[in-house]
C-alpha positions as CSV (number, residue, x, y, z in Angstrom):
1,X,109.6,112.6,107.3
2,X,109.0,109.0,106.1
3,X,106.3,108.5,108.5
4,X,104.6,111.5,107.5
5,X,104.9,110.5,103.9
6,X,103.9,106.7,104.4
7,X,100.9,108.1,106.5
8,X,99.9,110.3,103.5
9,X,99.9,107.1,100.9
10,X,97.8,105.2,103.5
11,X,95.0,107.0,102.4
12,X,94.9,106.0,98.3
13,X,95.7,102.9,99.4
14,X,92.2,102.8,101.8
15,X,90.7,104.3,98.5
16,X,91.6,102.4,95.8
17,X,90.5,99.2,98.2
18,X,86.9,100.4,98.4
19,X,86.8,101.4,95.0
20,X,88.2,97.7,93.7
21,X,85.5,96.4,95.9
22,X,83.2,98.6,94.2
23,X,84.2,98.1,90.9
24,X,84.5,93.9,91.2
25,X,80.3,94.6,92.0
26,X,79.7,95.4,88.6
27,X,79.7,93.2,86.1
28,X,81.0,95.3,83.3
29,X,83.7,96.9,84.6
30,X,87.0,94.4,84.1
31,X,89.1,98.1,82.9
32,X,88.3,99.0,86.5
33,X,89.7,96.7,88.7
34,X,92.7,96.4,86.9
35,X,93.2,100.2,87.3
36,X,92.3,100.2,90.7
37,X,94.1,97.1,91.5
38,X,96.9,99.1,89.7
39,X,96.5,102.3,91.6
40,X,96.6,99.9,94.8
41,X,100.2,98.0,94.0
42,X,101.7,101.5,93.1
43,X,100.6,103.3,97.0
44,X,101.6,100.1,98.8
45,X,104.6,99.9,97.0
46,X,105.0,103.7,97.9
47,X,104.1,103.1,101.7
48,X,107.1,100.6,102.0
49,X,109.5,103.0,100.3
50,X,108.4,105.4,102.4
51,X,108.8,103.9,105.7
52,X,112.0,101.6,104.7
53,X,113.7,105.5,103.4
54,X,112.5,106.9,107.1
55,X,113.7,104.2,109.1
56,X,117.2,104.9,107.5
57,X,117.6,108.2,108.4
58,X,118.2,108.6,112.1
59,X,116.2,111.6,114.1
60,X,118.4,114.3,114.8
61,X,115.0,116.2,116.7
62,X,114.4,115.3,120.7
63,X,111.0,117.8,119.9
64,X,109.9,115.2,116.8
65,X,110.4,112.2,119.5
66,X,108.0,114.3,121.8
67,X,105.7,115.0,119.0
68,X,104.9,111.4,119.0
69,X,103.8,111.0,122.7
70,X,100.5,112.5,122.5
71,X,98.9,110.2,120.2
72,X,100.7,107.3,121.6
73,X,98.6,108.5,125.0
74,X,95.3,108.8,122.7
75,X,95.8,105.4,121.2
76,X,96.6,103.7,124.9
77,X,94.1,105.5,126.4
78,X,91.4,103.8,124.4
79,X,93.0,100.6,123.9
80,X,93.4,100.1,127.7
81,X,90.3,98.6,128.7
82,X,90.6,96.0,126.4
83,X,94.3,95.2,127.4
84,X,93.4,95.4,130.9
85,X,90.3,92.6,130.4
C-alpha cells in the first residue's frame, strides 16, 4: 500500500517541478515559485512518508509479491541491451 501511495505523489511532485520551471521564466511571478516550490516540499515530503510507512509493514500477500514481477520483466526487458553493452 505505501508503494502505491508514494507512486501516486510522484506525479504532483513531476508537476509542481515543471510548473516551478515555468513559473521562474517569468519575471513577475515571485508568488508562484514559492507556491510551487511549496507544493513541491509538501509531495516529496509525502513520498518519503509514504514509502518509509510501507516498508514498515511487512507483506502478508505471496499474489502482491507476484504482482510485481511483470513490470520488473518490462523494465529488464528494455534495460538489457544497455546492461549487456
Amino acid at each position: 500500500m505505501g508503494v502505491v501511495a508514494a507512486s501516486a505523489l510522484v506525479y504532483p511532485v513531476l508537476v509542481s517541478a515543471v510548473m516551478l520551471v515555468l513559473a521562474q521564466l517569468q519575471p513577475a511571478r515571485g508568488w508562484a515559485v514559492g507556491l510551487w516550490s511549496v507544493v513541491g516540499v509538501l509531495s516529496s515530503v509525502g513520498v518519503v512518508a509514504a514509502v518509509r510507512w510501507g516498508a514498515a509493514r511487512r507483506v502478508l500477500s505471496l499474489w502482491l509479491l507476484l504482482g510485481l514481477a511483470p513490470p520488473v520483466l518490462f523494465e529488464l526487458w528494455l534495460v538489457w541491451p544497455r546492461l549487456a553493452a
